[in-house]
C-alpha positions in Angstrom: 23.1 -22.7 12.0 21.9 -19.0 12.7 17.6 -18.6 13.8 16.4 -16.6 11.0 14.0 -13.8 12.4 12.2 -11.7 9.7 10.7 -8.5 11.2 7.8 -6.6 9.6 4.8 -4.3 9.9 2.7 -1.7 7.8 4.1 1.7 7.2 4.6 3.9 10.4 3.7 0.6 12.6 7.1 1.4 14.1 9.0 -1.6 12.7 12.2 0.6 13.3 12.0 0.7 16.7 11.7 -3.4 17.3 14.9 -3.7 14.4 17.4 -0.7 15.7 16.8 -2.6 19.2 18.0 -6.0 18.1 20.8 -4.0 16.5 21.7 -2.7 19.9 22.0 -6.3 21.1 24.5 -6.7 18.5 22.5 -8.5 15.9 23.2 -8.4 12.2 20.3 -6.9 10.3 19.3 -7.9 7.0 18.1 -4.1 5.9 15.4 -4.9 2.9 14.9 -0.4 2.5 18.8 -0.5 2.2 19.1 -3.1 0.0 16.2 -2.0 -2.2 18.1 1.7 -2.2 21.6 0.3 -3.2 20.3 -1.3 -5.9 19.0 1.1 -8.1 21.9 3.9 -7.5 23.0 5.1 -10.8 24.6 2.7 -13.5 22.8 -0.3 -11.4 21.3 -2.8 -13.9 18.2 -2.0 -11.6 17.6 1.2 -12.7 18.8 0.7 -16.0 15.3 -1.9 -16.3 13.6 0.8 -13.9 14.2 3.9 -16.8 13.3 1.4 -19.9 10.3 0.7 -18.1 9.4 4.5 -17.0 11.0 6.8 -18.8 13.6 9.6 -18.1 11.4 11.2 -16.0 12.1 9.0 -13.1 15.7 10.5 -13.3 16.8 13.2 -11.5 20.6 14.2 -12.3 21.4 10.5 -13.1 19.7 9.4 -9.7 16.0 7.9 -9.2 13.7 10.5 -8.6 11.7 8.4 -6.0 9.0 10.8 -5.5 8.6 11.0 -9.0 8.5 7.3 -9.3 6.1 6.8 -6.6 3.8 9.4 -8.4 3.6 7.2 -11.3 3.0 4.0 -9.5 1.0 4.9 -5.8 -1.8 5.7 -8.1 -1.5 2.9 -10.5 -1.9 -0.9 -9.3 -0.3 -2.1 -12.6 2.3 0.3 -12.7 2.9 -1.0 -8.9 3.3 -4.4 -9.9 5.5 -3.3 -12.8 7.7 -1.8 -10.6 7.7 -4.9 -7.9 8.4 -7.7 -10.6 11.5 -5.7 -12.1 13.4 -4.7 -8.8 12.2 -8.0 -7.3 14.9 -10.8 -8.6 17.7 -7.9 -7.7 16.3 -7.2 -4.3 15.8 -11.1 -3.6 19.4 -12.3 -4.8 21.5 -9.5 -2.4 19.0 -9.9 0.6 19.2 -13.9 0.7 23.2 -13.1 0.1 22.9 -11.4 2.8 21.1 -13.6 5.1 23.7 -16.2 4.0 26.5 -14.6 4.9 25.1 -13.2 8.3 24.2 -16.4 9.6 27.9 -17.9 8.9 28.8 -15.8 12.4 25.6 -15.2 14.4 23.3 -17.3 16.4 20.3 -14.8 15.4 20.3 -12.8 12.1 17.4 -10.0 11.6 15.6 -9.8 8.4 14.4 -6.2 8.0 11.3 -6.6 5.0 8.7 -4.5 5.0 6.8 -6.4 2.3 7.7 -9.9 3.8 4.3 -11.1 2.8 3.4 -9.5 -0.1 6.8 -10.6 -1.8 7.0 -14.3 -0.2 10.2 -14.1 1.9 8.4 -16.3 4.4 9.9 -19.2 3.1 13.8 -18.1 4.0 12.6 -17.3 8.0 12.5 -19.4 10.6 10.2 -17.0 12.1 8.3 -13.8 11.6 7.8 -10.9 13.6 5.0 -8.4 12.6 5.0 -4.7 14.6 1.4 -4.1 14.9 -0.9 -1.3 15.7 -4.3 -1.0 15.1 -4.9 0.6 11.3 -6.9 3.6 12.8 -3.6 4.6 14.7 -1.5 3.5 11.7 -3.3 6.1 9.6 -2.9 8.8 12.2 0.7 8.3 12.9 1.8 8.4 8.9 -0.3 11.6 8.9 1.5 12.8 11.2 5.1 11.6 10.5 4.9 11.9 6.5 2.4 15.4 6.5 -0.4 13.3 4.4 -4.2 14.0 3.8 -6.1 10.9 5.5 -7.4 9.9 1.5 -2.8 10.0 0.8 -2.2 8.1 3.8 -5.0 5.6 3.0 -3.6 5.0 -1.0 -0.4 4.3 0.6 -1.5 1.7 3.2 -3.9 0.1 0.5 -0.8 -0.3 -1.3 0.3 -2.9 1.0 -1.2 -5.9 2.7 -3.3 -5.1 5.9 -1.9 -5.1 9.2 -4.7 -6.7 10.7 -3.9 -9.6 7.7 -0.3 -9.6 9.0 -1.1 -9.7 12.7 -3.2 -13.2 11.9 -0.2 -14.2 9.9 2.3 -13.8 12.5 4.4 -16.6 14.3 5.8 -13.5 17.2 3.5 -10.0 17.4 5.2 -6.5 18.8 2.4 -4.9 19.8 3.6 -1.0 19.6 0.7 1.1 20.5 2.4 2.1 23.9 5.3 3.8 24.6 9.0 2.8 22.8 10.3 1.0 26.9 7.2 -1.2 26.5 7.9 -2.9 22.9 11.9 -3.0 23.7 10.6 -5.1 27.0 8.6 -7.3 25.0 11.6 -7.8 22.5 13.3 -8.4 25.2 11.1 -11.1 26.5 11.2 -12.9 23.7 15.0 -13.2 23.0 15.2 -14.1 26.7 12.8 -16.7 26.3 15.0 -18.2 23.3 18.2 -18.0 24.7 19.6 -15.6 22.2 21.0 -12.9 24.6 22.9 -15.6 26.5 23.9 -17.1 23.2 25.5 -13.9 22.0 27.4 -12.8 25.3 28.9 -15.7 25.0 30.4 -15.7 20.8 31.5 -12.2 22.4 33.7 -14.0 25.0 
């Protein structure tokens, strides 16, 4: 039976880093952003529910204008929610599929979620990761990376839970304020310390 790892963080906490590293190793990921995309790509029953609930102006050409979407519902906590509880038995179904069908062939399977928390997928992990930094460098890196005012970059962070809330909620913390070398080592350290490299050089002969 595969160890179920689910691997979060806040926006721009650097999750990526910590999951494209395991996937190095050979691990399957579990990609919740993917999943989340592929489900509402045109004639999905996703974004089918998604327009009924919006209106055409969330389509661009067919496709889901995302910005458009997320101007409706960044701003709008109800709106948010709306959003969440249609895409959310969708999203749910295909990524427990998927962590079903990962674990039939690998000692360690990935879950990639970056609303573990707020959406309950707790209960399908063995463990969970959270990538932390502190909030004050979380807000100046999605600045930075995204080209926000600090009152946009704080909406969006509000819009999840806290990292500091996740941090005392996690079972494993990759602490990622220093450079990229030092969180590989420490995700290193940890899958030394389970067994899991070993494990997987050897299903790899």
């Amino acid at each position: 039976m595969a160890f179920v790892l689910g691997v979060t963080g806040g926006i721009a906490t650097g999750k990526s880093t910590v999951v494209n590293f395991f996937k190095a190793q050979g691990f399957p990921v579990v990609d919740g952003d993917q999943i989340a995309r592929a489900i509402v790509e045109p004639k999905m029953p996703a974004l089918t529910d998604l327009t009924k609930a919006f209106g055409l102006e969330i389509l661009k050409e067919g496709q889901l204008d995302r910005q458009k979407l997320g101007e409706i519902v960044f701003g709008d906590a109800k709106k948010r929610q709306q959003m969440d509880q249609i895409l959310d038995g969708y999203l749910r179904k295909e990524i427990t599929d998927q962590i079903k069908e990962a674990s039939k062939t690998a000692p360690l399977v990935i879950a990639d979620i970056p609303l573990l928390y707020e959406a309950d997928y707790g209960q399908y992990m063995d463990q969970v990761a959270v990538v932390y930094i502190p909030e004050e460098l979380q807000q100046k890196r999605l600045m930075e990376r995204d080209h926000l005012t600090s009152a946009e970059a704080k909406k969006r962070m509000d819009s999840q839970l806290s990292i500091e809330e996740k941090r005392q909620r996690a079972d494993i913390l990759f602490d990622n304020q220093g450079t990229i070398d030092k969180t590989k080592e420490q995700v290193q350290s940890w899958l030394d310390q389970q067994g899991f490299t070993k494990n997987h050089e050897k299903i790899n002969g």
